[in-house]
N, C-alpha and C positions, 0 to 999 in steps of 0.2 A: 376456071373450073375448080382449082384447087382451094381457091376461097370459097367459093359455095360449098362444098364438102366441109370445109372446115366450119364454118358455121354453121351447116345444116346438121355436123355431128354437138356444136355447141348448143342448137336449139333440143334435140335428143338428151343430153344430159340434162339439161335442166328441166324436159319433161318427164324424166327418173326421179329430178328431185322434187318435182311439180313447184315449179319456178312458174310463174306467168313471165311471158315476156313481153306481153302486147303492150307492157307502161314503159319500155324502153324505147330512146327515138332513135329508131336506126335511121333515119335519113342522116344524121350526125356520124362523123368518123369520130371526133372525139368521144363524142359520147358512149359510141360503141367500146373504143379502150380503156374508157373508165368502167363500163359494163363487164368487159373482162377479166381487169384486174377485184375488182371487186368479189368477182364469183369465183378467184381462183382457188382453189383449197391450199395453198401457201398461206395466200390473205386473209384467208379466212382461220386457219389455226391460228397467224399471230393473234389474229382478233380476240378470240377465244382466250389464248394467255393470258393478253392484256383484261380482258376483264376479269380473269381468274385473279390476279395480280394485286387490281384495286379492292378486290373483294375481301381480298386477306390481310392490304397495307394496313387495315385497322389496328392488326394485332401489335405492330410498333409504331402509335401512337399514340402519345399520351390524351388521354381525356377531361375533360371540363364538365363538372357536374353542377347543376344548381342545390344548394344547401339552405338551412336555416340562417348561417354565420356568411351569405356571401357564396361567390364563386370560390371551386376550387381550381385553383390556376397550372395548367399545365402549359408551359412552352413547346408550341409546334418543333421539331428536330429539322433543321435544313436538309440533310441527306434526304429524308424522308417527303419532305414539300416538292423537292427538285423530284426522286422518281414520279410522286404526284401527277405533279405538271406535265411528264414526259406520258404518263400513262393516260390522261386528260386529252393529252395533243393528239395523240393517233386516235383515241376515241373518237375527236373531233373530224381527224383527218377522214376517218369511215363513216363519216355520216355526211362528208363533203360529197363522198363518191355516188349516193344512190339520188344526190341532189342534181349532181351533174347530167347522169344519164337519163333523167326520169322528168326532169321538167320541174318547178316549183311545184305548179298547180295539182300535177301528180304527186309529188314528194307530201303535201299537206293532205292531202285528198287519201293518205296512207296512215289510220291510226299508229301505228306501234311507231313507224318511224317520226310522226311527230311527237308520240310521249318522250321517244329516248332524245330527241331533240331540246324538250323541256329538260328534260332529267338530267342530260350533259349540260345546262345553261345553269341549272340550278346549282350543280357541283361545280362549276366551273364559277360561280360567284362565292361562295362557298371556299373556293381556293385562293380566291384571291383574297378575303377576309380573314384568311389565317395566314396569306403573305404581310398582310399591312400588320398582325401581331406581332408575325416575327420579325419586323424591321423594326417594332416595338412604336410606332404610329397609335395602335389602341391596344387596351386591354383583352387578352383571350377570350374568347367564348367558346361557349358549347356548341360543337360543330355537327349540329342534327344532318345536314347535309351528305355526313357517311351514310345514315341509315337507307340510302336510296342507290349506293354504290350497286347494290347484290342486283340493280332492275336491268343491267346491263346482260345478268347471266340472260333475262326471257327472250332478249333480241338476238342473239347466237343461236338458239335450237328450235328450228321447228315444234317439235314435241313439246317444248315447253311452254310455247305460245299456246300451242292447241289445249295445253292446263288451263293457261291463265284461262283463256279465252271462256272454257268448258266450266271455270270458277265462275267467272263475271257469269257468264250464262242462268247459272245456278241459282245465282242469289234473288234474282225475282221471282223465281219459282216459289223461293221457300219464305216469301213474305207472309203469306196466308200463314201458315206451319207457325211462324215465327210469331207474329199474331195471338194464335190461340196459344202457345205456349207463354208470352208474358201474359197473358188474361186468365191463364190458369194460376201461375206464380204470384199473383199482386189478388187473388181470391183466395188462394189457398194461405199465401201470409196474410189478410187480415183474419183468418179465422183462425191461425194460429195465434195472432197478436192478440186475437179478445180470448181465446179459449187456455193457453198454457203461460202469457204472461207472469212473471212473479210482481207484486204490488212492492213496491220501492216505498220504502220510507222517508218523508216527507221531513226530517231531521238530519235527511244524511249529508253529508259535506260535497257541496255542486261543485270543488275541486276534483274531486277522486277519479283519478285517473283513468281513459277509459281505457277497458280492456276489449280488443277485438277479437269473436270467436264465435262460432255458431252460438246462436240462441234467438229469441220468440219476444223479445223486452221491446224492441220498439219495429217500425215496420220493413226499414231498409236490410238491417242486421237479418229480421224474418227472410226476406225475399233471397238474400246472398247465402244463407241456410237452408233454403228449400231448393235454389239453383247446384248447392255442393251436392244435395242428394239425389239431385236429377243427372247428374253426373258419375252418380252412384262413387263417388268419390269417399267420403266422411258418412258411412252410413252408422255406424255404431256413435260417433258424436253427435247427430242430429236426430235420431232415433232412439236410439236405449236410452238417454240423456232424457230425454223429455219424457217416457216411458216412465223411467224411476223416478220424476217429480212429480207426475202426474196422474200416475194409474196408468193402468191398461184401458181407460178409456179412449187414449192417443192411439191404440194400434189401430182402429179403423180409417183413422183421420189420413195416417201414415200407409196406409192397405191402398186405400183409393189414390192417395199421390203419386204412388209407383206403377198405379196398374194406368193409370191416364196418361202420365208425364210420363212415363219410361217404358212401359211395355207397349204403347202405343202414341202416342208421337214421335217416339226415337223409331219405332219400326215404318212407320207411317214417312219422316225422316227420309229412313234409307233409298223406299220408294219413289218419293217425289225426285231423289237425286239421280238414282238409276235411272229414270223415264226421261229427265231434262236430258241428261248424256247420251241417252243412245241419241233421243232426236238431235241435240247436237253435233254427233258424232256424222247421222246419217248426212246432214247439210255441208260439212266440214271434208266429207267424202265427193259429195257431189262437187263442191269446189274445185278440190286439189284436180279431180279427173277433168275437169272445166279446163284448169292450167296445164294437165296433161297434152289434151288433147290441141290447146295453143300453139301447144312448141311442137309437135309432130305432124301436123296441118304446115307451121311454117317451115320445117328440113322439108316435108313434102311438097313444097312449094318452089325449094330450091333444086331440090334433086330430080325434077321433072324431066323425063328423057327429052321431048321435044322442047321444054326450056336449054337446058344443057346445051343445043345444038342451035341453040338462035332461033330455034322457028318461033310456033305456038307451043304452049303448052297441051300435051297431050291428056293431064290427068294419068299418068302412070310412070310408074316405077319398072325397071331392067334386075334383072340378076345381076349385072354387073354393077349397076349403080346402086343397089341395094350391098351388094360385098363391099363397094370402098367404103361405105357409110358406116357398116357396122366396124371395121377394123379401126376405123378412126375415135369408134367409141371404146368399142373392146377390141385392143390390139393382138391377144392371146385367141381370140378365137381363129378358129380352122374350117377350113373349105367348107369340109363339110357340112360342119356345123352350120355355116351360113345358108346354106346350101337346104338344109334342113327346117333353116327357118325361113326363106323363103316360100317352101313348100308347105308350110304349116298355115303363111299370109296369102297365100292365094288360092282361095276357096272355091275360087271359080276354073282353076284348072288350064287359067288362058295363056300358063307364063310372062304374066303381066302384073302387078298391085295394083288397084287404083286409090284413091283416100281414103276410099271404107275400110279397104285391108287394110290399109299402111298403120292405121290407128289403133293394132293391136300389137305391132311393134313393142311396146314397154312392156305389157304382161309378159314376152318370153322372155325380152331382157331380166327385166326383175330377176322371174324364175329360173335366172341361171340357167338358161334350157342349152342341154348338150349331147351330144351323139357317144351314147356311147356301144362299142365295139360287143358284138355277141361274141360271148366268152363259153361258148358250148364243149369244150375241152379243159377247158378250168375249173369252170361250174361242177364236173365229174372229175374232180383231182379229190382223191381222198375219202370218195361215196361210198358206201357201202349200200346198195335201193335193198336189203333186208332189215337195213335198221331203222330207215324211213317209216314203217307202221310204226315202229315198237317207240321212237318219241313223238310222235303224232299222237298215240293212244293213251285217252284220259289217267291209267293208270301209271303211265310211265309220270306224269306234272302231278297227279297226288302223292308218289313216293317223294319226288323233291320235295314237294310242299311238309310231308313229314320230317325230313333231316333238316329243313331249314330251321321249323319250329324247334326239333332236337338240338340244334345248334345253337338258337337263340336261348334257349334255359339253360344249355351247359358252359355259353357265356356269361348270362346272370350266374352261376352258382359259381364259377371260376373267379366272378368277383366279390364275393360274400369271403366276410372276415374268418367265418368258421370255415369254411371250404379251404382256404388258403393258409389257413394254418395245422391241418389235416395232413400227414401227410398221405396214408393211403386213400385218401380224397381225391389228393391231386394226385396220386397216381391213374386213378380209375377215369378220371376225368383225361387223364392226359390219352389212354388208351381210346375214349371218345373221340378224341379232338382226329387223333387217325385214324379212324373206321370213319368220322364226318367229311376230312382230308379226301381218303379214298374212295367216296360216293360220288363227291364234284367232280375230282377228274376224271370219272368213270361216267358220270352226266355229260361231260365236257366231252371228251371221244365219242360217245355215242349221237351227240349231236354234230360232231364235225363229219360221223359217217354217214349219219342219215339226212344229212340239210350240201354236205359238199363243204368244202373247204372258203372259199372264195365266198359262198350264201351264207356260212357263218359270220362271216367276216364284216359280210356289207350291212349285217343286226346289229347295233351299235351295244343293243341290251347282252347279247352273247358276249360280246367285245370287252364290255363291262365283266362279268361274270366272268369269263376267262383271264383276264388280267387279278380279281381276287383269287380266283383259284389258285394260281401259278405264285401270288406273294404266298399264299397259305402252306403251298410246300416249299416255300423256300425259306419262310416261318421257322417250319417241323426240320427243315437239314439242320440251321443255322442251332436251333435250339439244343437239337443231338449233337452236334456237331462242338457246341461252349458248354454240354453240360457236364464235361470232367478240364473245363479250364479254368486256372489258377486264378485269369483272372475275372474281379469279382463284379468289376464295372462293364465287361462285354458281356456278363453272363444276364446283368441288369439290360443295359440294352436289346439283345435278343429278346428274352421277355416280354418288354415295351412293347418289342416290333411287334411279336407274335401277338400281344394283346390286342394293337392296334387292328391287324389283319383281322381277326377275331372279331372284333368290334364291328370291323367295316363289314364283313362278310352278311352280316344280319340287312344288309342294304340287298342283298337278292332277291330277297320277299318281294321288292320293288321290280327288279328286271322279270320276275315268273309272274306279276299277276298284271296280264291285259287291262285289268280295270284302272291300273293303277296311273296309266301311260297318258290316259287322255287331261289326268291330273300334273302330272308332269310337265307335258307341251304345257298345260295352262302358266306352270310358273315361270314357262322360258317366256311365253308369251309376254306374260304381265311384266316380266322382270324387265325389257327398257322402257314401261309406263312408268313404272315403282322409281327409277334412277329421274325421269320426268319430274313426279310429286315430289320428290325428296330434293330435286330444286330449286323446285318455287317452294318447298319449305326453306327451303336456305335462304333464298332471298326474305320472307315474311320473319324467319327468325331473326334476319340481320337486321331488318324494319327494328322489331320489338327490343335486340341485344341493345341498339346505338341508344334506342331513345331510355330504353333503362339504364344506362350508363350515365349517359349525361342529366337523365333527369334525380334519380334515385342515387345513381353512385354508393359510395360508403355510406348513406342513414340508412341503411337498407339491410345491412350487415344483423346476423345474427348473434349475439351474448356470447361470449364465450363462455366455454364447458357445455353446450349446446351437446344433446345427443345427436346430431352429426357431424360435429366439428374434427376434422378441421375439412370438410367436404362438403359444408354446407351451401344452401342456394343463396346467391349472393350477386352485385354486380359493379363488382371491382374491376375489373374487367373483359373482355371480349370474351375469352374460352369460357370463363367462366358463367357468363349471362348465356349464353348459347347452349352451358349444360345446365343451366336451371330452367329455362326455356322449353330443352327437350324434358324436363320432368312433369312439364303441364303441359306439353302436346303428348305426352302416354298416355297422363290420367290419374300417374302412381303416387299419391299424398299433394299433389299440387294445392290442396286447401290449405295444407299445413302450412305450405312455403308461401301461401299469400296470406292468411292470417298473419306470421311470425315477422311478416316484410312489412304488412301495415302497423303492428306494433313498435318494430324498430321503428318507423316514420316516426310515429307517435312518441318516442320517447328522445327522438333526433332532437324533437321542441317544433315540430310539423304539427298543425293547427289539427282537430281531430276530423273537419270536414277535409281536410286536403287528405290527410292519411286515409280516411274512410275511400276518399276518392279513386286509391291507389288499386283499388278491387277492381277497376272498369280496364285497367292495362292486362290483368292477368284472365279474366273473363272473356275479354274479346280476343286474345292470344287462345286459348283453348278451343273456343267456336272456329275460328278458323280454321284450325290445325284439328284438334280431334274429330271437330264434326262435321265440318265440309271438306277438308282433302283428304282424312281416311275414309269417311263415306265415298268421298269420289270413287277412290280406290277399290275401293269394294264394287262400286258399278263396271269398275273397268273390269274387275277378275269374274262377275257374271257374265258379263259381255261375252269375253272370251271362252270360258268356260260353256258355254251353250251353241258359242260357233264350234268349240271342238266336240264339242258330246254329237253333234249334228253331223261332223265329218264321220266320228266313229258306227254311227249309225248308218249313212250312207254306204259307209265302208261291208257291211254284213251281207252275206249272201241272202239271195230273195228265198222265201219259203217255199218249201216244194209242196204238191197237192196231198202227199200223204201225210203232211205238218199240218195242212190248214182243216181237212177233210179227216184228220184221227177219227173223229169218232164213230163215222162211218164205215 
């Protein structure tokens, strides 16, 4: 009996985490303890370090770059191979575990864990080709095989599969999209090629080196120029440039490139990504509750009162077999509570679950659902029911709404050079700051009388709000309090504070206006999507950092005295390519830094077709990154954004007949 609970609470967890379990063989004991250890959250954090680990061993190793002159040779570091190897083996050793309990034919039949199975076989050759350098067997190479380290972060997070996943998804949508937008660019540069070309004299020296930079001369150079300004990147270089050589007959030419390529395929764009994702999203939901309802079919399988007891299976769950079940999952929960959720699963009223109930189990889990104690004598600690109208009524939140605004301008004028150097400015102002002081807490009291002490409490926004208030006079003592002390560094400190408090108080506007709230959940929402994207960017940057490194390395370096030296984009290495990287997943001059990078090629002694080449590394890093995982992004924060605007609507009382019937 104690084994089937114990299981039957293991199949519940992993139907929280919507685990499937049905590719496990449990006819197998061993298999079942490799299944264990596998899904334990021990094993699974080391996991996690370890790939954090290799992800970052990049930054203390030396790198190998191809050049004009030859490789450049850097010696692998022994300390550095040896943690390799060790970080390499548990990799390995975790990819033994879902082989063992899952069967082969399962384990291949499993995308992601056959990629990560190539991916460790690729690095793990990869490791052993910079063991044979360092025993000094062959000569160093450029070890492209880090750039694939980062793919280990996708296999760790759920979320971050559902990215990749919701990426690859993506990208046949947007073939069509992709389609007209090069048949747009390779029409619109030949017409720029015959219409603003300058005519090259037929004398000039076929040496002369070439320079790479927006411009209309030949067709390639046209198309990577009409691409920077569809990125709305280089508009003053691709636009005014051609402008003042060629008249203002270019503005229409330029009118129509922007209103096609950018105000409507990049909107058009957004569209097609948003509609791929939700439907994505909607099948990727239907899944996970597929795997839900797996694992809670099988605890209901185990915890079957007439199994339990030897017989037949009855099809139904007990109150009592239903409480050891959940303590085992949640050890903290209380009688009642349980107590409370069994009454919640038995719809029918029989004292009994059957499989239909049972399979609502995770929804209260999820929701944390708990009993809590009616506080009807706490609730009235501190009431006043006379003051209950008076902040209920619209006038009482338009006067806040006025000291806030009054607050917020005699923050801006507190920080104006002229005001601060005023002194009866600052004084006048300072007499503001206490009459604005004395509104809040006077806000503050009257809502703890008319809402109760304990229903203030449980408002997170009041919560918010009372805690500025309370810095705000402890601001106004501490200020009074250092402003006849000698010394001249606590009086500067106070100050700070008090400015700081100041500053942050202007964040009320946020806690008093309802509209503002269902904006807010949206970014708590979006925020562990955003932490999602921003690692499969990390992995894609790590892609792009390695093979910039090793391919480009120092030719790639910009002149010194460069206007932005000594911070320039560059890819000497790792941190470094990772911040030039994030400069063309923003958007912020990336032309510049790939112009100035194909010139360096070009003057390394890089052939001008390999240099010219060098525009398809930086091209296809921005499509990525700007334009399908922030677009994604933006689908994710509609998404959400319209499930909440949808709660808050729900949320509104129904209209009464003298609302709907006004005008009769």
């Amino acid at each position: 009996r104690d084994q089937r609970f114990s299981l039957a609470a293991h199949f519940v967890q992993q139907a929280l985490d919507r685990n499937d379990v049905c590719h496990v063989r449990w006819d197998s004991p061993r298999a079942m303890q490799m299944y264990y250890l596998h899904t334990r959250s021990f094993w699974r954090m080391v996991h996690k370090l370890t790939a954090w680990a290799l992800y970052f061993l990049i930054i203390f190793e030396p790198h190998n770059s191809w050049g004009v002159n030859g490789m450049s040779k850097g010696k692998p570091k022994g300390s550095v191979l040896g943690v390799e190897g060790f970080l390499l083996g548990f990799l390995g050793a975790n990819l033994l575990l879902p082989l063992s309990y899952m069967g082969w034919r399962s384990f291949f039949g499993h995308w992601l864990l056959s990629a990560e199975l190539l991916i460790w076989l690729f690095l793990s050759l990869d490791f052993i080709a910079a063991l044979v350098a360092y025993a000094g067997f062959s000569v160093a190479s450029p070890r492209l095989g880090r750039a694939l380290r980062g793919c280990f972060i996708i296999f760790m997070e759920r979320s971050v599969q559902h990215t990749v996943t919701a990426s690859l998804r993506t990208l046949p949508a947007l073939i069509d999209l992709v389609f007209l937008l090069i048949l747009v660019l390779i029409t619109c540069s030949l017409f720029a090629v015959s219409a603003f070309t300058t005519q090259i004299d037929s004398d000039a020296d076929a040496t002369t080196t070439v320079v790479f930079d927006d411009s209309f001369t030949s067709f390639f150079p046209a198309v990577l120029s009409l691409f920077s300004l569809w990125s709305t990147d280089n508009y003053p270089t691709v636009m005014i440039t051609s402008i003042s050589e060629h008249g203002w007959g270019a503005v229409a030419f330029f009118i129509v490139f922007i209103c096609v390529g950018v105000f409507m395929i990049k909107t058009v764009l957004v569209a097609v990504i948003y509609e791929t994702y939700r439907h994505f999203h909607r099948d990727a939901v239907l899944k996970e509750k597929l795997a839900e309802r797996h694992g809670l079919l099988a605890a209901f399988t185990l915890i079957d009162s007439g199994g339990l007891r030897g017989g037949v299976h009855s099809g139904q769950v007990t109150l009592r077999d239903l409480h050891t079940l959940i303590k085992r999952v949640r050890s903290r929960a209380t009688t009642n509570e349980i107590r409370t959720v069994f009454e919640q699963l038995d719809k029918d009223k029989t004292s009994l679950i059957d499989a239909e109930e049972f399979l609502a189990l995770c929804d209260l889990l999820i929701t944390r659902f708990s009993v809590r104690r009616v506080r009807t004598s706490h609730e009235k600690l501190c009431r006043v029911p006379a003051l209950g109208p008076v902040v209920e009524h619209p006038a009482f939140e338009w006067t806040c709404y006025a000291f806030i605004v009054v607050n917020l301008i005699a923050v801006i004028l507190q920080s104006t050079d002229v005001i601060y150097n005023n002194k009866d400015a600052v004084d006048a102002l300072h007499k503001v700051e206490i009459t604005l002081v004395s509104w809040f807490c006077i806000e503050m009291l009257c809502k703890i009388g008319g809402y109760g002490l304990m229903s203030y409490i449980d408002d997170r926004w009041n919560c918010f709000d009372a805690a500025l208030t309370v810095a705000s006079v402890a601001g106004l003592i501490a200020e009074s309090s250092l402003a006849e002390s000698d010394s001249n560094v606590a009086s500067l400190d106070a100050v700070r504070l008090l400015r700081l408090v100041r500053s942050a108080r202007t964040l009320t506007l946020i806690t008093h206006s309802k509209k503002l709230h269902p904006m807010l959940k949206t970014f708590g929402q979006v925020l562990p999507m955003f932490c999602s994207v921003s690692l499969v960017l990390l992995v894609v940057s790590n892609l792009f950092a390695v093979i910039g490194m090793e391919v480009f390395g120092s030719d790639a370096d910009w002149p010194a005295g460069s206007y932005c030296d000594p911070v320039c984009g560059h890819f000497d290495s790792w941190p470094a390519s990772m911040l030039s990287l994030f400069q063309i997943a923003v958007g912020n001059s990336w032309v510049s830094l790939m112009y100035h990078g194909m010139n360096a090629l070009k003057g390394a002694g890089w052939g001008s077709n390999l240099a010219f080449g060098a525009c398809l590394y930086h091209v296809a890093y921005y499509c990525l990154t700007n334009v399908l995982f922030i677009n994604l992004l933006g689908a994710l924060v509609i998404e959400i954004y319209l499930i909440e605007m949808e709660k808050v609507n729900r949320s509104k009382p129904p209209l009464r007949k003298s609302q709907i019937f006004s005008a009769t």
